[in-house]
C-alpha positions in Angstrom: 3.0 44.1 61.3 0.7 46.9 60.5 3.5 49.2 58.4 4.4 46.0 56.2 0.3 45.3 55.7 0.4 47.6 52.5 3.0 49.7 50.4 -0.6 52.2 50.0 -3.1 53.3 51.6 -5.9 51.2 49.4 -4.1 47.9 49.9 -3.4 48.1 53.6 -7.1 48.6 53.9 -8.0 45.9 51.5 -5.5 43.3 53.9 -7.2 44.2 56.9 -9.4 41.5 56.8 -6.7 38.9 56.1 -5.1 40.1 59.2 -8.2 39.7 61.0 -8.5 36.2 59.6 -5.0 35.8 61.0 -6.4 36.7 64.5 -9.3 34.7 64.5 -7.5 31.7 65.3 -6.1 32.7 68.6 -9.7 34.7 69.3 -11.7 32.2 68.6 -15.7 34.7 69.3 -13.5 37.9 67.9 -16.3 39.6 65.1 -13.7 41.8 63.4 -14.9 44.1 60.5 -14.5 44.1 56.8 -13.1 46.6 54.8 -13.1 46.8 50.8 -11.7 49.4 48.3 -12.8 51.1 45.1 -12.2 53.5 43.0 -15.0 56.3 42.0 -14.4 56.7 38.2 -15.5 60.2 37.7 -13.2 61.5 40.4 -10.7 58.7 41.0 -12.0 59.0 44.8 -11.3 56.0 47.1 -14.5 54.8 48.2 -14.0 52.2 51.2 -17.1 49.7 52.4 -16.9 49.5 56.1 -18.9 46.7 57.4 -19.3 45.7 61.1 -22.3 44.0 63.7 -21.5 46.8 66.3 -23.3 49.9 65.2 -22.5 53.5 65.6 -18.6 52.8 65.4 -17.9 54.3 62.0 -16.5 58.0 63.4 -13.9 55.9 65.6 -12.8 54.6 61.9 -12.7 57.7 60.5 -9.8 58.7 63.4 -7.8 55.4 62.7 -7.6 55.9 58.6 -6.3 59.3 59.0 -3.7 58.3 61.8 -2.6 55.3 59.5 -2.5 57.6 56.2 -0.1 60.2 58.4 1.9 58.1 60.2 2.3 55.6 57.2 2.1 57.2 54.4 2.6 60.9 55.5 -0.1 61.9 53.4 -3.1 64.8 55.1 -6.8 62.8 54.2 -10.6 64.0 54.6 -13.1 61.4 54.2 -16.8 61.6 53.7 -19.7 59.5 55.0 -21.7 58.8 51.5 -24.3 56.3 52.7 -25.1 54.5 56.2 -27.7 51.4 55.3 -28.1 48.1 57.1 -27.9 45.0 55.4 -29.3 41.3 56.5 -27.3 38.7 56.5 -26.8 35.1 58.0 -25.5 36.1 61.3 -27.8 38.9 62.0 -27.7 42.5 60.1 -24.7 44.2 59.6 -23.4 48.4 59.6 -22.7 49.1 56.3 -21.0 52.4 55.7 -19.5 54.0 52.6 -16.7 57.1 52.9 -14.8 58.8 50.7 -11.3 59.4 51.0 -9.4 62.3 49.4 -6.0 63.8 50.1 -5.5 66.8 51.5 -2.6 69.2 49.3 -0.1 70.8 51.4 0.2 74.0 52.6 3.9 75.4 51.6 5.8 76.8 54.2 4.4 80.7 55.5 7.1 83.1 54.9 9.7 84.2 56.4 10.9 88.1 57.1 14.9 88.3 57.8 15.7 91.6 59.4 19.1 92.5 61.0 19.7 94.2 64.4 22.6 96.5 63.3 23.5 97.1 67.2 24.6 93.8 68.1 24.7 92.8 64.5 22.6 89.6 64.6 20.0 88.3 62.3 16.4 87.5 63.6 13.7 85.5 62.2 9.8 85.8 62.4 6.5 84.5 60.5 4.8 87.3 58.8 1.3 87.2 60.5 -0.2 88.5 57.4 0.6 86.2 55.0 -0.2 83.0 57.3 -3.3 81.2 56.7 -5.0 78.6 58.6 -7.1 76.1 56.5 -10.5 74.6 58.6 -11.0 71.7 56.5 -15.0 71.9 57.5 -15.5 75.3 55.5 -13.8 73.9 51.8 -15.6 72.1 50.2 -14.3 68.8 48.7 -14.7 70.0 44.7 -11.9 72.7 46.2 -8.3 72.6 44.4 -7.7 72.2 48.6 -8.2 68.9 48.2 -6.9 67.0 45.2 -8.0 63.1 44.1 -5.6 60.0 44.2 -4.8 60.8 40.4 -4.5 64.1 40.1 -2.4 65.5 43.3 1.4 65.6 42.1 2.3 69.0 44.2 6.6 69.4 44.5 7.7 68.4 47.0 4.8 66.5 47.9 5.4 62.1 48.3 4.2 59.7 45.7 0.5 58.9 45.2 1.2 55.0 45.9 0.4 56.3 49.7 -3.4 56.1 48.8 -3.6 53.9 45.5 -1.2 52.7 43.3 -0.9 53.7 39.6 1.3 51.1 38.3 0.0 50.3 35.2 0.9 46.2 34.1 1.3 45.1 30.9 -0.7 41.9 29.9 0.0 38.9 27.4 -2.3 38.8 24.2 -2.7 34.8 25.4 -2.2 32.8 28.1 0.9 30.4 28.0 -0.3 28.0 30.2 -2.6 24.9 29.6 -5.4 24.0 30.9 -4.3 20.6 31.9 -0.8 22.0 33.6 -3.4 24.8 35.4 -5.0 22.6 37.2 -2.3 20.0 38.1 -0.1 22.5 39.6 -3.4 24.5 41.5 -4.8 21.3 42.6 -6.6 23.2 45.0 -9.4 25.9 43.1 -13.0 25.8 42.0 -14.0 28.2 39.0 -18.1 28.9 38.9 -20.7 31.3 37.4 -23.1 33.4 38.6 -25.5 30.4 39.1 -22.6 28.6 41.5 -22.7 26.2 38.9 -18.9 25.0 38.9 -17.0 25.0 35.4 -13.3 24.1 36.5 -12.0 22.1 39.7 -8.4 21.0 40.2 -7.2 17.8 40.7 -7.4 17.1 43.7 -10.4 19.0 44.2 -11.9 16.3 41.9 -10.1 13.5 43.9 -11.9 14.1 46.8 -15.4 15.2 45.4 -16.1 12.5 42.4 -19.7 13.5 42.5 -18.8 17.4 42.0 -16.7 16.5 39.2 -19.6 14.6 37.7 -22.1 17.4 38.4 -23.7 19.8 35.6 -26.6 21.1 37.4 -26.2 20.8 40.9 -24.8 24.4 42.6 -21.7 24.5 45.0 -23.8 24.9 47.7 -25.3 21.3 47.6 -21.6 20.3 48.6 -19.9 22.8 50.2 -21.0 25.3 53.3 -19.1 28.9 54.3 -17.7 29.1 57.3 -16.2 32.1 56.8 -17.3 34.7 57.0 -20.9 34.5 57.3 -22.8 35.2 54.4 -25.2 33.2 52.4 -24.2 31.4 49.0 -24.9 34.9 47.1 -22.6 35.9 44.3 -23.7 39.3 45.6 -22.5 39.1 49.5 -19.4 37.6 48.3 -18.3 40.2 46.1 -19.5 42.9 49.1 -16.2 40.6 51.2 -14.3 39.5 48.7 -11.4 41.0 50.3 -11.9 38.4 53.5 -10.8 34.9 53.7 -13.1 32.6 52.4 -13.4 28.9 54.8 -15.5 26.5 52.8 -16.1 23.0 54.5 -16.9 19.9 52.8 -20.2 18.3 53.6 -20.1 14.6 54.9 -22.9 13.2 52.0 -20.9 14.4 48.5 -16.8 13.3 50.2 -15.3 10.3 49.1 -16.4 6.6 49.8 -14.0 5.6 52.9 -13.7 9.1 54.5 -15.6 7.7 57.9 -17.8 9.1 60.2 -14.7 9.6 62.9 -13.3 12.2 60.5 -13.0 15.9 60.8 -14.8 17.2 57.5 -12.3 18.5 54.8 -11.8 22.4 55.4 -10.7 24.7 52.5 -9.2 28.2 52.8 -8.6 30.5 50.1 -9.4 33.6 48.2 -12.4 34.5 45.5 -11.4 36.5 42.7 -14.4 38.0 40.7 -13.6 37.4 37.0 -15.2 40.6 35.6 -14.8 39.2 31.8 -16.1 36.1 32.0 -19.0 36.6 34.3 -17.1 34.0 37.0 -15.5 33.6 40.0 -12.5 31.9 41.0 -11.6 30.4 44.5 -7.7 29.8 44.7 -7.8 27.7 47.9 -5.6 25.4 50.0 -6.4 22.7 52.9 -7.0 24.3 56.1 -4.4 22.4 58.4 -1.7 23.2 61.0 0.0 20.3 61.7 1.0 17.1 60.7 -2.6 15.3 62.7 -4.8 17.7 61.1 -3.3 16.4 57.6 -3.2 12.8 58.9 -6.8 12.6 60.5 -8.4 14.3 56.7 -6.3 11.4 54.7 -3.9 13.8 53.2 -0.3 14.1 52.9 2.2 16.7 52.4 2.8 15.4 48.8 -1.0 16.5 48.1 -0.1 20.1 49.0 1.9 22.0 45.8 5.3 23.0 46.6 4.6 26.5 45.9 1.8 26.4 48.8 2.9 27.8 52.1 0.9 25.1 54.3 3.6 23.1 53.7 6.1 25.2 55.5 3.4 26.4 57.8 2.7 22.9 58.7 6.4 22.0 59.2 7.0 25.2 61.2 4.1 24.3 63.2 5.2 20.8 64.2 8.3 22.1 65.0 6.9 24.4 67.2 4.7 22.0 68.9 7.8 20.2 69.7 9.4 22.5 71.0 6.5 23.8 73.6 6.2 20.0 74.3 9.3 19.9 75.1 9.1 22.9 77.3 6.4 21.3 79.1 8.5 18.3 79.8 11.1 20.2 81.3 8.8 22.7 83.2 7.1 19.3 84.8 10.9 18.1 85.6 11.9 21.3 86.9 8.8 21.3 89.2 9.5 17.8 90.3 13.0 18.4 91.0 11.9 21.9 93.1 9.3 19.8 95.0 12.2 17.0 95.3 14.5 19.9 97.0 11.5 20.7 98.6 11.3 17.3 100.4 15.3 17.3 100.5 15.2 20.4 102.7 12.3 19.0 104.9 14.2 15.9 105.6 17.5 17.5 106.4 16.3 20.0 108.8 14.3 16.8 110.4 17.8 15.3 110.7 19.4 18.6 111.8 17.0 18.4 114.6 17.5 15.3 115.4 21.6 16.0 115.6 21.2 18.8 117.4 19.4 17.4 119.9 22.1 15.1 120.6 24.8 17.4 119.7 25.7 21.2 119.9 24.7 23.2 116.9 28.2 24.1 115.6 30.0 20.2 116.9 26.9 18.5 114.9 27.6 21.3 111.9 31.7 20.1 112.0 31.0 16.3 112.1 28.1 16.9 108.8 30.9 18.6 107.2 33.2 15.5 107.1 35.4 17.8 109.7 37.5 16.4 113.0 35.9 18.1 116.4 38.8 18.7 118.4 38.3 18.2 122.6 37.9 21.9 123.8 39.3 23.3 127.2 37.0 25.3 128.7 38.3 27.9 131.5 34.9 28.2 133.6 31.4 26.9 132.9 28.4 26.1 135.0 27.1 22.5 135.3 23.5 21.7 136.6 22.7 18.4 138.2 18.6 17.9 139.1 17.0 14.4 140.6 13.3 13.3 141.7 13.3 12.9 145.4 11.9 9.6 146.3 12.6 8.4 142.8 13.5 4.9 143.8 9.9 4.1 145.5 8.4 6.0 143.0 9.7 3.3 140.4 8.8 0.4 142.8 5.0 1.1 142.9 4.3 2.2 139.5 3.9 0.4 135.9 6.9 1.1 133.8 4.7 3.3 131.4 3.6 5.1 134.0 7.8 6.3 135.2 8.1 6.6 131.7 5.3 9.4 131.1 6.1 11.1 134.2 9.7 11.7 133.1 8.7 12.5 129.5 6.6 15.4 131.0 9.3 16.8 133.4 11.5 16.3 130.4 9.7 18.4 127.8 9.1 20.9 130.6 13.2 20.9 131.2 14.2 21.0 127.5 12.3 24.1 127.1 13.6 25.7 129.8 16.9 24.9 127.7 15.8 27.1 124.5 14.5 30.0 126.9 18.0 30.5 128.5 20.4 29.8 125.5 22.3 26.3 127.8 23.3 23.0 126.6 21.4 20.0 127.7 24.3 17.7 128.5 22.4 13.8 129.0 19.6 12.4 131.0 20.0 9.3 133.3 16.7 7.9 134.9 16.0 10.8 136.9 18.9 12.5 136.8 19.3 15.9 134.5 22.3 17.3 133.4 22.7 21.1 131.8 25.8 23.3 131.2 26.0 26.5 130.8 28.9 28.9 128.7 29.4 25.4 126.6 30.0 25.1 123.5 30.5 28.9 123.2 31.7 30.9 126.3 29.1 33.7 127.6 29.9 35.5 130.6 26.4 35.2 131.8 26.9 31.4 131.9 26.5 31.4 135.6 22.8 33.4 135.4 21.2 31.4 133.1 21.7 28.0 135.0 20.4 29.7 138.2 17.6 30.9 136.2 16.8 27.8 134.4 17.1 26.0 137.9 14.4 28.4 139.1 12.3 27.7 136.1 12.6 23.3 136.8 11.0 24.0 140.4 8.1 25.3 139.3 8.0 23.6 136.3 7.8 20.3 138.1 4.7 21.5 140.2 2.6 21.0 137.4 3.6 16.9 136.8 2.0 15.0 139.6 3.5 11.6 141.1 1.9 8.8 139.9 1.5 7.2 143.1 0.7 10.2 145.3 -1.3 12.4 142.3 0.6 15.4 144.1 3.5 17.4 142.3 6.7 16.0 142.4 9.6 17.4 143.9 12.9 18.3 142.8 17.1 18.5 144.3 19.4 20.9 141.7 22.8 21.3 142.3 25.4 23.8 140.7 29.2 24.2 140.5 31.4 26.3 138.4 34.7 25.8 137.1 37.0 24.2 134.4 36.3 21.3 132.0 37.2 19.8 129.1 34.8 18.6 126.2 34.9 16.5 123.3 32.5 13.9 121.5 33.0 10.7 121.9 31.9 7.6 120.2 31.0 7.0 116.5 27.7 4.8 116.4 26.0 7.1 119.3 28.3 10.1 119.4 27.8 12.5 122.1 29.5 15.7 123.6 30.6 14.8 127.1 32.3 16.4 129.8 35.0 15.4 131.8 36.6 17.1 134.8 36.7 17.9 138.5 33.7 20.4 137.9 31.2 17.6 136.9 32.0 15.7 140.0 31.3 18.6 142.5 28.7 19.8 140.3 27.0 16.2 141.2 27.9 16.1 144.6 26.3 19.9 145.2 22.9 17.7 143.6 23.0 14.7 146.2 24.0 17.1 148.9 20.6 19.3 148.4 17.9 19.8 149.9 14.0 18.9 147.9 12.5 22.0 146.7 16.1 23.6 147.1 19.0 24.9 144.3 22.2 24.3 145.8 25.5 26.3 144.8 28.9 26.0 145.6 31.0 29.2 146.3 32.5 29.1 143.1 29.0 29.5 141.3 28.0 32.0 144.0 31.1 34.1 142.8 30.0 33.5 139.2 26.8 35.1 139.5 25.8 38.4 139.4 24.5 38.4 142.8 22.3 42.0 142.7 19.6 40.1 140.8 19.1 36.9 142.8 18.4 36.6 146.4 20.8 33.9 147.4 21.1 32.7 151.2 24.0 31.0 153.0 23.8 27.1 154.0 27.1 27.5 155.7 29.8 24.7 155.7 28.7 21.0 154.8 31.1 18.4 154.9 30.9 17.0 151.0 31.7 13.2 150.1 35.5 13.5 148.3 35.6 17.4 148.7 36.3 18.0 152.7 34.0 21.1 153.9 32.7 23.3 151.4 30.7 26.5 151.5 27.6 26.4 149.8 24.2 28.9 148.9 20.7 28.9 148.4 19.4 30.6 145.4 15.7 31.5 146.4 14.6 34.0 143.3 15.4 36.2 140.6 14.9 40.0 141.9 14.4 41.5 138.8 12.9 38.6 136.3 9.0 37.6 137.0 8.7 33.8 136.8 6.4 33.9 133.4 9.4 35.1 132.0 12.1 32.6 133.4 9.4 29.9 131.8 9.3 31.1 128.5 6.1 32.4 128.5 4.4 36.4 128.0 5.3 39.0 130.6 1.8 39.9 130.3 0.2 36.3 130.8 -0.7 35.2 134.3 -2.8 32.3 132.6 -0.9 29.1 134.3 0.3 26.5 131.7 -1.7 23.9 130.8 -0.9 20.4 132.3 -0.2 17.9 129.7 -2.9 15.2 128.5 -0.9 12.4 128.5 -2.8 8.9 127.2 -1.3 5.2 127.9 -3.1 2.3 126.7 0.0 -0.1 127.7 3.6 -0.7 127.5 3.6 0.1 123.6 0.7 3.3 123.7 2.2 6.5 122.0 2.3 9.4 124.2 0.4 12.2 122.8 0.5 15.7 124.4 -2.1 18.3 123.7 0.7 21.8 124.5 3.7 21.7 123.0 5.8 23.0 125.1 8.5 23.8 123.1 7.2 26.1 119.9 5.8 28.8 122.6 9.5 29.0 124.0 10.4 33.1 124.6 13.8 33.2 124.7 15.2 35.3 128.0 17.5 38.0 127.1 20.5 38.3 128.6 23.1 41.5 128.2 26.6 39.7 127.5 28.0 42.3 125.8 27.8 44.7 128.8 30.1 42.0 130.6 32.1 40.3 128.1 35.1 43.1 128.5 35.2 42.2 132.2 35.1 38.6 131.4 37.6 38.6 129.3 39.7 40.4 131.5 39.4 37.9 134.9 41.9 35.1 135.2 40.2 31.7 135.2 41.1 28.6 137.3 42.9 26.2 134.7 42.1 22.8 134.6 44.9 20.6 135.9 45.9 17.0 136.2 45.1 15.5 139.8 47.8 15.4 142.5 46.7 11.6 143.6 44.6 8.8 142.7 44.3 7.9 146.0 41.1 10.3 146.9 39.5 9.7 143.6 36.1 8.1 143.2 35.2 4.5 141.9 34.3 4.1 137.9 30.6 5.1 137.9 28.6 1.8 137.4 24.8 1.7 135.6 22.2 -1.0 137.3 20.2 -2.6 134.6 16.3 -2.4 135.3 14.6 -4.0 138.3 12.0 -6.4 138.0 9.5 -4.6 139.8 9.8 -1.4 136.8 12.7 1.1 138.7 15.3 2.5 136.9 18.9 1.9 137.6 20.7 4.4 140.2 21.8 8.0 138.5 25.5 7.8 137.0 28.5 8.5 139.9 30.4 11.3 139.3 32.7 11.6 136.4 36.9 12.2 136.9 38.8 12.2 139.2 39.1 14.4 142.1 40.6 17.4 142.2 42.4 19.4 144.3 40.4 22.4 146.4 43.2 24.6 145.7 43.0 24.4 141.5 40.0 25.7 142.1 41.1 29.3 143.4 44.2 29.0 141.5 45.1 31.8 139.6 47.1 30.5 137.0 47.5 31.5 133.0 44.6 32.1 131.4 43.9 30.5 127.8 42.7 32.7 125.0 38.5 31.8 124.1 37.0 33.6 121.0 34.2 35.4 122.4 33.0 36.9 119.2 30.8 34.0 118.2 26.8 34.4 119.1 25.5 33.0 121.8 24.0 30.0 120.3 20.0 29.4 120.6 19.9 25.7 121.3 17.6 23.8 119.1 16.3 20.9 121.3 12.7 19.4 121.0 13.8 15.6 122.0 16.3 14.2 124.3 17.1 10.6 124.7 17.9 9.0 128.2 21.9 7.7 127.2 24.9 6.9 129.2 28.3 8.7 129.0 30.5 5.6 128.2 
């Protein structure tokens, strides 16, 4: 912007103030300067007016008109402070210093001495020292040939003096072919006065909307007009000092047209004064100030009032295109925000519902079924299966209030399902009192036999801290554990869920009823499972088990090398005991409200797979294989509805059919798992008491 401000020197200085016009609308408190130009007529020296309400800034101009004139114009200045005064004026006084600027004439080139080295026949160049001369432009004074004036300096070589002012001379008419009547038709917009401000020509519509002006001999334009900007009195004087600056002349409400209103923004004018030198006048060529198509509305103008030669038209055009277009930006900004905040929302809701599937469902099954995909029943070569019941359930439920069974099992529960997330297993259902996990399902982990022991280790002390309702003492747990092949697959449509099915449930439930309170007991095959160094396990010895004959079974007591903090989720370091839940029941249809959650402070237990999954991979696994007779299988589990007095229906029966002891030990061909998948971290923070149909 600033190299296309002038084609010289004298008129980029002269525009400055029309480009800080320019910026006074976006900076609405900016006080720029004012610059004007003249020529000294004994010397053709430019002589520039530098005015400004911050004093003592004038040396910091002296830096910026040289840089302009030699990056610009390439031309060398010096300028000269002539006077420093300070002049009053409406908004307070103002700097006012005068320099003088001359060019500086160029130095030719110092000389250069050629010699030639004969031994290696080469040429070299060097400045003679002698005749070089440095030129300190303090020490010449400016009457030295040094410096030459704007007129005068036409050195060869040198550029064209229209850097610094321009020496076109124009050629003038001996008249002026153009009426007086076709003057101010087409330049509607322009006020000619004298010295007095006594106006002698107005255009049209100039005399439109200012009948009494038009009418007017002796009153001054003062009585109907007031400056805006810049701010100087109504002195012929102070507006030659800036007549370089935009002049802003607003209409006062008393002289405008009858019908204007008092709602109505005042009429604003914006132009230039040109100082008629011959006939003692001044003319203001002016135009409405508006930007857009309100502005013109709202001062009862239209775009037929503005001459086609007048850029407000395009700058008003331009302008309402513009404010289109940023409204329209707007608009879509606002849509694109709703639409983020609507994703936003959209992402909330579906990971409530993921949590919600996965709660019912294992993480990659639930992901399969989302995706519109079939979930194929899976084989599984050798998993762990938990079974866990209240002892003395059934009087429990025949001496409480239903609400009260309810919030007992809800705080076991919450207790048990984050048990679940600290040891990586897959809650399976819950039935009245009865608990089901599995562990090495849906993805097979060779520590699947570790993490039920230790999450069976972590229920019987989790259950000390919920206390019987009837005897206010903790309640007391029976677990159960078996090992071995199964088969899973979801079943249903309306309430899907991911059941199990095989010998190893049933024994795995049969270890459960076949328990001792307080106790975890394993079958042999579990035992085997385990890695045995890190659990102190003790021998029960042979029990004879409903459907299975005599089985030998374990104890698991401990984990040797895990503290109990960390089997229950919780800090290494903390030896603070959990809080007990604050559970509050105000009826059959109160809303349970726990202050702990138990499940956001869940640490998950680490477990090294990778150290065994070579081995794992390697062992043979018992296949799972159709039963050799129907005759030793067990009845179809049955469900009791709710008693009267408030119990809950006996615990499901076992599930399958009963196998054979020997498929258990069985060697037979091994079926190929992927065991490159991640454990998976199950996601569970709400379980729903359900029946495997």
């Amino acid at each position: 912007m600033l190299r296309v401000l002038g084609g010289n020197l004298m008129s980029f200085l002269e525009n400055l103030d029309a480009l800080h016009s320019y910026l006074s609308f976006s900076y609405k408190q900016m006080e720029a300067p004012s610059f004007r130009c003249e020529t000294r007529e004994k010397d053709n020296a430019l002589i520039l007016h530098y005015y400004s309400h911050r004093k003592g800034l004038h040396p910091i101009v002296v830096g910026i008109v040289r840089a302009v004139a030699r990056e610009f114009f390439d031309s060398d200045i010096k300028i000269e402070v002539l006077d420093k005064t300070h002049e009053e004026e409406r908004n307070g006084k103002k700097e006012h210093v005068t320099f003088a600027i001359f060019e500086k004439k160029r130095q030719p080139p110092p000389p250069t001495i050629v010699t030639t080295d004969q031994n290696k026949n080469r040429k070299i160049e060097y400045m003679d020292p002698i005749k070089e001369d440095v030129v300190d432009d303090k020490n010449i004074p400016i009457e030295s040939p040094e410096y030459q004036n704007v007129e005068n300096n036409r050195t060869a070589g040198s550029r064209s003096l229209v850097h610094l002012v321009s020496n076109f001379k124009p050629i003038y008419p001996d008249r002026l072919w153009l009426s007086q009547e076709v003057f101010c038709e087409y330049f509607p917009y322009h006020i000619v006065f004298d010295s007095g401000l006594r106006p002698l020509q107005l255009g049209l519509h100039i005399q439109r909307l200012l009948p009494k002006l038009k009418h007017s001999q002796d009153d001054t334009l003062d009585s109907f007009f007031k400056i805006i900007h810049p701010q100087i009195d109504w002195k012929l004087a102070s507006m030659r000092k800036f007549i370089n600056m935009q002049f802003v002349l607003e209409t006062k409400r008393s002289v405008i047209t009858k019908g204007w209103g008092d709602d109505r923004p005042m009429l604003q004018l914006r132009g230039q004064m040109i100082w008629m030198e011959g006939l003692d006048a001044m003319l203001y060529v002016c135009s409405p100030r508006v930007a857009s198509l309100k502005e013109l509305e709202d001062r009862c103008l239209h775009l037929s009032d503005i001459p086609q030669h007048d850029v407000t038209r395009d700058l008003i055009l331009f302008n309402h295109q513009r404010l289109a277009e940023i409204e329209l930006g707007k608009q879509l900004e606002q849509k694109k925000e709703e639409l983020r905040n609507a994703l936003n929302d959209l992402e909330a809701e579906k990971q409530k519902t993921d949590m919600l599937l996965h709660s019912m469902l294992p993480r990659q099954v639930a992901d399969q079924l989302r995706d519109g995909k079939k979930v194929e029943a899976g084989e599984f070569t050798i998993v762990t299966i938990l079974f866990s019941d209240i002892v003395s359930f059934t009087n429990i439920c025949a001496e409480c209030r239903p609400i009260d069974i309810v919030n007992m099992l809800n705080a076991l529960y919450v207790r048990f399902d984050k048990l679940t997330s600290v040891h990586d297993v897959y809650k399976v259902e819950t039935i009245g009192d009865a608990y089901m996990v599995v562990g090495g399902i849906p993805v097979p982990v060779p520590s699947h036999a570790d993490r039920i022991a230790n999450m069976a280790l972590g229920m019987t002390v989790a259950c000390q801290e919920v206390m019987s309702p009837v005897t206010r003492e903790p309640i007391k747990i029976r677990v159960g554990i078996h090992s071995g092949p199964v088969v899973a697959g979801v079943v249903g449509r309306k309430m899907p869920r991911y059941c199990l099915f095989g010998d190893t449930v049933n024994t795995a439930s049969r270890m459960e009823s076949h328990g001792l309170p307080g106790k975890i007991h394993i079958s042999s095959a579990s035992c085997t499972c385990m890695k045995v160094d890190d659990f102190e396990i003790s021998e029960r010895g042979e029990i004879l088990v409903k459907g299975k004959g005599t089985m030998k079974t374990y104890f698991v007591n401990q984990n040797k090398t895990a503290p109990i903090e960390v089997l229950l989720g919780k800090s290494r370091r903390s030896s603070t005991p959990e809080k007990k839940d604050s559970i509050k029941s105000e009826g059959a249809g109160s809303v349970l409200k726990f202050e702990h959650d138990h499940q956001a402070d869940a640490i998950p237990m680490v477990y090294n797979d990778a150290e065994r999954m070579s081995e794992f991979e390697k062992t043979p696994q018992p296949r799972l294989t159709t039963a050799a007779s129907e005759s030793t299988s067990d009845p179809p589990p049955e469900v009791d509805a709710q008693s009267p007095n408030g119990s809950v229906g006996s615990k499901r029966a076992s599930i399958g059919s009963t196998r054979s002891r020997q498929n258990e030990v069985a060697t037979a061909e091994t079926r190929v798992t992927d065991f490159r998948r991640q454990p998976r971290r199950a996601d569970i923070h709400n379980s729903r008491t359900c029946v495997i149909l």
